[in-house]
FIDREN-537992 format. One line per 3 residues: their letters; for each residue x, y, z of C-alpha. Coordinates in steps of 0.001 Angstrom, whole numbers, plus 500000, padded with zeros to 6 digits. Each point is the difference from the previous one (the first is absolute). Last residue first. Example, Ala and Ser with C-alpha at 12.3 -4.5 7.8 and 13.67 -1.06 7.14 Angstrom:
// residues 2
sa) 513670,498940,507140 | 498630,496560,500660 .
END
This chain:
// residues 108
xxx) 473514,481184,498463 | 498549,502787,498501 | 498350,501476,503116 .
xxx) 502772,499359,502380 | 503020,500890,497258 | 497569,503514,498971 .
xxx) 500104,500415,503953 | 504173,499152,500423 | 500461,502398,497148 .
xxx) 498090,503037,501185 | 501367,499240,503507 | 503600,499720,498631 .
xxx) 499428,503147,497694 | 499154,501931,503055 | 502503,499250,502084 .
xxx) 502715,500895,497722 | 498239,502933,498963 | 500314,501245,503991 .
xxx) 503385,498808,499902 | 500917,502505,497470 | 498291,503116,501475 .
xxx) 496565,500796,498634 | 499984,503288,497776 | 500249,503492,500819 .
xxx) 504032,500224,499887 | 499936,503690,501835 | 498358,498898,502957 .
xxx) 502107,496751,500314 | 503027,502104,499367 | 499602,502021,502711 .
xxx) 499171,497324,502478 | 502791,498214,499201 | 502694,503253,500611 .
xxx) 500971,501969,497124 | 503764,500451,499836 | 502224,502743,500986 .
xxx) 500418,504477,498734 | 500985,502535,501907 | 497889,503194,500095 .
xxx) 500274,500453,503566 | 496098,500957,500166 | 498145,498529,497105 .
xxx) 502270,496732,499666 | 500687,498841,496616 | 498571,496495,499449 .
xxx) 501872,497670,497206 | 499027,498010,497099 | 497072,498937,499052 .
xxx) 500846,497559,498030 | 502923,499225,501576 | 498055,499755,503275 .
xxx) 497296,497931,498183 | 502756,497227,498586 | 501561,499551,503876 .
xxx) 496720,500072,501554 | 498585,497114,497770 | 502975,498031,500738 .
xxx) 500070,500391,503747 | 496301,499374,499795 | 501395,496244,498173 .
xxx) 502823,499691,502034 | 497297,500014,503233 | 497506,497773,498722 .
xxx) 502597,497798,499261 | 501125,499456,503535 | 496571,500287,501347 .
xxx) 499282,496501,497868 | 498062,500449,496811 | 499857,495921,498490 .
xxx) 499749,501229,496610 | 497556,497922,497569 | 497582,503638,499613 .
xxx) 503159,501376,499368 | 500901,498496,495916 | 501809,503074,498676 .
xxx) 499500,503401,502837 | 503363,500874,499468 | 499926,499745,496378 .
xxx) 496436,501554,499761 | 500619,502569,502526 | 503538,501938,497825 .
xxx) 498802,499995,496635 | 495892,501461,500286 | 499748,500893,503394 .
xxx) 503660,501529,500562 | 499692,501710,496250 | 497129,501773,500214 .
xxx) 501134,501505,503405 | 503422,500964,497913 | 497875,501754,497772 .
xxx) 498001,501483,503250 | 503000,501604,500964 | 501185,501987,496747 .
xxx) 503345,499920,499562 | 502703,501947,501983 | 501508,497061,501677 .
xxx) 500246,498230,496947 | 497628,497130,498407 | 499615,496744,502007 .
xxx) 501973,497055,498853 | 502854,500325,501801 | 500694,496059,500341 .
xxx) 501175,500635,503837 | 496490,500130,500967 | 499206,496391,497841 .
xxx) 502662,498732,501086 | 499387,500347,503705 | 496935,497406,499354 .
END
């Protein structure tokens, strides 16, 4: 998964933010995301896969710029949940796996 951030595959710093948006959900999710709803999500990978997520929105979005000192440091979680307005990563994990695990149960 670190590959895929240290691939460079989002547009320069000075591009147009929700182009590189486009291009997390539509390159970056689908490989990551290949073939979840078999995963067995332990807290382990729950946690490298937010740390991923973070890691690709805060170059995204780049960084904050304090209003007072007028330094600049990273967006904290919260911050770039609120920004990024769709579900987090594990979130679509879970989702798929009870969409797929209920088709499975019906089908089957």
């Amino acid at each position: 998964m670190l590959a895929i951030i240290q691939c460079r595959i989002f547009v320069s710093q000075f591009a147009i933010k929700n182009l590189n948006i486009k291009i997390y959900r539509t390159v970056v999710l689908p490989v990551v995301l290949y073939g979840c709803e078999t995963w067995l999500l332990t807290l382990r990978e729950e946690c490298r896969l937010r740390v991923l997520e973070n890691r690709v929105l805060r170059r995204i979005f780049g960084p904050k710029r304090d209003e007072t000192t007028g330094e600049w440091g990273k967006l904290h979680n919260e911050e770039l949940n609120d920004l990024y307005s769709s579900p987090s990563i594990v979130q679509v994990i879970k989702s798929r796996r009870i969409q797929h695990f209920s088709i499975v149960g019906i089908v089957g």
